[in-house]
N, C-alpha and C positions, 0 to 999 in steps of 0.2 A: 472547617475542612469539609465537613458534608455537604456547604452548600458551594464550596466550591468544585466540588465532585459535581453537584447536580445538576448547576449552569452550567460546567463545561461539558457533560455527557448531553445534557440537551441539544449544547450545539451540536456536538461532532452527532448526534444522533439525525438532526434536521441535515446539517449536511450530507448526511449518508443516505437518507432517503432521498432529497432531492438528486444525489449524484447514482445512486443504485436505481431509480423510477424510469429511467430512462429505455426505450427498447435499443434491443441490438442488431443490425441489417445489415447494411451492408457501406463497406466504404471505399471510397474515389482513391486509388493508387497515386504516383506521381504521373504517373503515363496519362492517365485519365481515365481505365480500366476499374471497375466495381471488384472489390475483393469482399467475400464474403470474410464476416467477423462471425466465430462460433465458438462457443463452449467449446475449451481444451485448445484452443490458436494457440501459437508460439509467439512472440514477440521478444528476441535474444532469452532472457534468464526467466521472462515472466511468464506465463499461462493464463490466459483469459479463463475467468470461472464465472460464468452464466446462472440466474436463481432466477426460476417464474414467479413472477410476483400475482399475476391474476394474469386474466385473458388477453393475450396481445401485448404481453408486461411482461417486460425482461428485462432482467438489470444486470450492468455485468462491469467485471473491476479485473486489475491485473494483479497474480498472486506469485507468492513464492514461498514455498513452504522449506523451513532449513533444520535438519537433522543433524544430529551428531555422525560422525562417518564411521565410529565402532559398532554402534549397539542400534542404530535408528533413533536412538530417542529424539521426540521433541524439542528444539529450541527457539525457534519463532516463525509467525509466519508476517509476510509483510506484505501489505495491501496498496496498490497505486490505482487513483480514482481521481473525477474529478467532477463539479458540479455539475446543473445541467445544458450550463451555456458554455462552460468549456473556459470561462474565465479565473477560474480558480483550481489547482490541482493538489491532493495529497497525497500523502505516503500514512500510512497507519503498523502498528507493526503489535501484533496478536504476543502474549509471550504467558507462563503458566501462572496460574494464580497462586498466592504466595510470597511475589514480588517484592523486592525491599523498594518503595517507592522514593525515598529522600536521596536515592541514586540514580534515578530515573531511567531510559531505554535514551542511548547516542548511536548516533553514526556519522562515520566518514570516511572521505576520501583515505585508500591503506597510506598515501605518502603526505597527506599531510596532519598534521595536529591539530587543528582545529574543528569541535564536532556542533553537529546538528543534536541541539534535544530535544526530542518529543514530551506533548503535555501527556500527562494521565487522562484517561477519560472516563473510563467505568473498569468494572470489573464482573463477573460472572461466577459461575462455581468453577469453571476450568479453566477461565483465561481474563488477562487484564489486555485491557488496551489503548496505547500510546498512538498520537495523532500529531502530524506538521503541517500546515500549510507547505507546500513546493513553488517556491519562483522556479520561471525557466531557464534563469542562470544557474541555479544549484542542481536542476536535474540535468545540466548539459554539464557541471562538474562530474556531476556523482557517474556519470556516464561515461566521460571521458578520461576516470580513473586506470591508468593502465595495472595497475595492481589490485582490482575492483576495490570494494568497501570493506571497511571491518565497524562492528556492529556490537554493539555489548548491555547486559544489564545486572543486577546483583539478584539470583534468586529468592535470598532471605537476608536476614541480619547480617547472620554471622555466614553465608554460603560465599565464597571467591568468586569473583565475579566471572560472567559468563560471555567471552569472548570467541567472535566468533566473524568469518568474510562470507562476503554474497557478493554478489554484479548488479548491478542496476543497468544493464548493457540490455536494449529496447525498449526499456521505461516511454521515454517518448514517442517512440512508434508507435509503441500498443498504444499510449491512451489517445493521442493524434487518429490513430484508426477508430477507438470506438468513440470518441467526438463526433468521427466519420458517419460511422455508423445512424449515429442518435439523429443530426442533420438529415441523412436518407433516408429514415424512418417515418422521420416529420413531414418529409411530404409527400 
């Protein structure tokens, strides 16, 4: 088990730097217009979150952070990124540590039954986290959900599982613009 924690956090780790190393600038609209990409953008349900990495080094990924709707509490946040050529896209989805992992973090479409599972990848003292690869036919589902996603994990053993809907509605925008971006940066 630990060594398969430790390949797979390597990767999702290599892939996260090379998907996070990237700078953020500015990207080409469909009109042909430069739209600035910036810490705190909208793109439908997601929020660009921007981290300086060093000087001229900005890395930035589309987030969504989901609360409970009585109390605030934390229930996951979920991360859309892609490497740095734009050929490979994920979804990653943050959730508290604690996790019953032999249930693992699903999602999908609210109408249909069939789910997406994420691997495990590491863990922290306050949070685990689960990683997919994204084709671009499953993010043009998960987007074209009219009842958006529903989303779920088991907090502990014995904890009822923790159900829960989001949108994935801009997914592809946002990361299409900061692909955008990365491209106008480079030259």
């Amino acid at each position: 088990m630990t060594r398969f924690l430790t390949r797979a956090t390597g990767t999702a780790f290599l892939a996260a730097l090379v998907a996070l190393g990237q700078p953020a600038a500015m990207a080409q609209s469909a009109d042909g217009d430069a739209k600035e990409v910036t810490n705190g953008s909208r793109f439908g349900a997601w929020t660009v979150n921007c981290q300086a990495l060093g000087v001229n080094k900005t890395s930035c990924v589309l987030t969504q952070r989901l609360v409970r709707s009585g109390d605030g509490g934390f229930l996951a946040e979920v991360l859309a990124f892609s490497n740095a050529d734009d050929s490979k896209r994920y979804l990653a989805a943050r959730v508290p540590n604690g996790v019953y992992f032999p249930a693992g973090f699903a999602m999908r479409p609210a109408e249909v039954t069939e789910e997406t599972r994420f691997i495990w990848q590491s863990c922290s003292a306050k949070l685990c986290e689960a990683l997919i690869e994204i084709a671009p036919e499953a993010a043009a589902s998960f987007e074209a959900s009219e009842k958006g996603m529903v989303a779920g994990y088991r907090p502990g053993l014995t904890a009822d599982p923790v159900i829960f809907s989001m949108s994935a509605a801009g997914m592809t925008a946002g990361l299409d613009a900061l692909a955008g971006a990365r491209v106008a940066a480079s030259e």
